[in-house]
N, C-alpha and C positions, 0 to 999 in steps of 0.2 A: 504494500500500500504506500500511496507517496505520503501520508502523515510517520511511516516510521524513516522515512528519508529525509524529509523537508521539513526543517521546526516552524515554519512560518504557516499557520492555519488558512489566512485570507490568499497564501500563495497555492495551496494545497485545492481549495475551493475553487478558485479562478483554474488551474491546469483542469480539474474536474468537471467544469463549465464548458473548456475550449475542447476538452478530448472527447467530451458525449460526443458534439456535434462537429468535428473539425475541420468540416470547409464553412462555416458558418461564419460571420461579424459581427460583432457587438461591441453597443455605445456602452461608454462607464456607469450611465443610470441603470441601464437594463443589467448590466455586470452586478452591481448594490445591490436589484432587486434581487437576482438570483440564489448569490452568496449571502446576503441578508447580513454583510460586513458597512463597515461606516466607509463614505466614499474618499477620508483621506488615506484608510489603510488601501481601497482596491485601487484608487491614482497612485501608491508607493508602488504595489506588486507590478502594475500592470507597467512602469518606469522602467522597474527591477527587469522584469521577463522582456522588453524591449531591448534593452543595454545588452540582456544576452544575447540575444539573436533567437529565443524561443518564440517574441510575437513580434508581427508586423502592424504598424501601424498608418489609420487611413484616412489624410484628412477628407471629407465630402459637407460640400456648404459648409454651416458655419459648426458643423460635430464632427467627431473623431471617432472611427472605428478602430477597433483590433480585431485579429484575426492569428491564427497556428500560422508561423511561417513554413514554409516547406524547405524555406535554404537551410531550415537548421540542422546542423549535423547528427542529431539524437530524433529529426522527427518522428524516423516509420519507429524506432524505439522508442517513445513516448509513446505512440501509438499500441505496441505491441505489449506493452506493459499497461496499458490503461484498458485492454480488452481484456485485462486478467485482476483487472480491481476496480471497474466501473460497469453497473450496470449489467445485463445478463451474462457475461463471463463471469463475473465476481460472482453471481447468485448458482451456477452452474455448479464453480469451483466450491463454495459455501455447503451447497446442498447434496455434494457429490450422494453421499452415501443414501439418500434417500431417492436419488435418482436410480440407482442398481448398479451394476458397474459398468463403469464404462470403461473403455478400453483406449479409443481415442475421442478427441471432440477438438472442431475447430473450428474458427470462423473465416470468411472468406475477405484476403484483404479488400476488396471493395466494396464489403459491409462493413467493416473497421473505419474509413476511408469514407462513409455514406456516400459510393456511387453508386447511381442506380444498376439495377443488372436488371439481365434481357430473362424473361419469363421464366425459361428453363435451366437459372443459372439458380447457385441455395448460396444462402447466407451461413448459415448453419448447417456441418456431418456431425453426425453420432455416430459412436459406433462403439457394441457392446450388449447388454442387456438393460434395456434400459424400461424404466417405469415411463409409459406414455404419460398418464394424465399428471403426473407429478411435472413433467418438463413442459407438457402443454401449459399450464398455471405459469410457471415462468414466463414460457415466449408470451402468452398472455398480456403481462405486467408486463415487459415490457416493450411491446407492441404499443401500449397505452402509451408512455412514456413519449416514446419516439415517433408515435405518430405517423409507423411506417408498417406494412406487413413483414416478417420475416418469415422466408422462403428455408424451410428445414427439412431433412430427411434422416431420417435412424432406420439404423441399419446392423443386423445381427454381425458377429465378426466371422460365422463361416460365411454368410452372404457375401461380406464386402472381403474376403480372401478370394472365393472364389469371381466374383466378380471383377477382381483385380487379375486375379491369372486366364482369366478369358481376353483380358486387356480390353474389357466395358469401355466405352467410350465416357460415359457419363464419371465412373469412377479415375479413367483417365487424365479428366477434366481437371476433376479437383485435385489429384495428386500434382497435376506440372503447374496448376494453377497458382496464384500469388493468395499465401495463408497465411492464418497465425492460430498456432496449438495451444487451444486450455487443458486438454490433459493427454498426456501420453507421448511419446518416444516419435518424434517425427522419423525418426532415421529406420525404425524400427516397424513405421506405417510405410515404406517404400519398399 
């Protein structure tokens, strides 16, 4: 979690705010509202995270937005660490054991990334034994949240073995595809 990394709380909330939605921009009032911090401390952080090169910032008319830089050199790493402590990774990873076992789980970097994908493309693999309605209730929440459907498929692990050694196109996809692993052995899913 970035509060055991980062001692600054309003710094913690503000990465939290940027990493849900990271192509998004938002003004400093809408930033206050969010983190629900006083708006001298989120003008420090958001100072702070500019000098680093973590946000970019944008003047338009007479407000300022910010925004996740991409030049920064830890971004798709902010990134890949924030789908494993924000939001349905975090609650995946949280609730593992009442989900059944899983064996791998992952999500699709352009659901990390919120780009749209084409119908037949998942945001979310399972794979393992898994308790439907417990992870249904998840994607659920947070569906609500994000205001987005997510596109998910679980999948037993002789399935997606054998489905892998037929070389499935579908499973093909996500294996060369651009991911990021909530649980399990990537080296050991190829």
């Amino acid at each position: 979690m970035f509060s055991d990394l980062i001692t600054s709380k309003a710094r913690v909330k503000l990465l939290d705010v940027f990493l849900s939605s990271p192509a998004d921009m938002y003004h400093v009032r809408e930033l206050v509202r969010r983190t629900g911090d006083e708006i001298n401390a989120v003008r420090r952080e958001l100072f702070y995270l500019e000098k680093k090169g973590v946000l970019s910032r944008e003047p338009r008319a007479n407000r300022v937005y910010y925004s996740l830089s991409k030049n920064y050199p830890f971004y798709f790493d902010l990134l890949r660490l924030s789908a494993k402590t924000i939001g349905l990774g975090a609650e995946i990873i949280k609730n593992r054991a009442k989900l059944g076992r899983i064996k791998y789980a992952m999500f699709s970097g352009k659901f990390i990334r919120r780009i749209k994908n084409a119908p037949d493309e998942i945001d979310l693999l399972i794979v393992g034994t898994v308790v439907l309605p417990e992870l249904a209730l998840l994607i659920r929440e947070e569906e609500k949240k994000i205001n987005t459907e997510i596109n998910y498929t679980v999948m037993s692990e002789d399935e997606f073995n054998f489905r892998k050694k037929k070389r499935d196109q579908f499973v093909l996809t996500i294996l060369f595809g651009s991911r990021i692993m909530l649980i399990g052995d990537e080296e050991s899913m190829l």
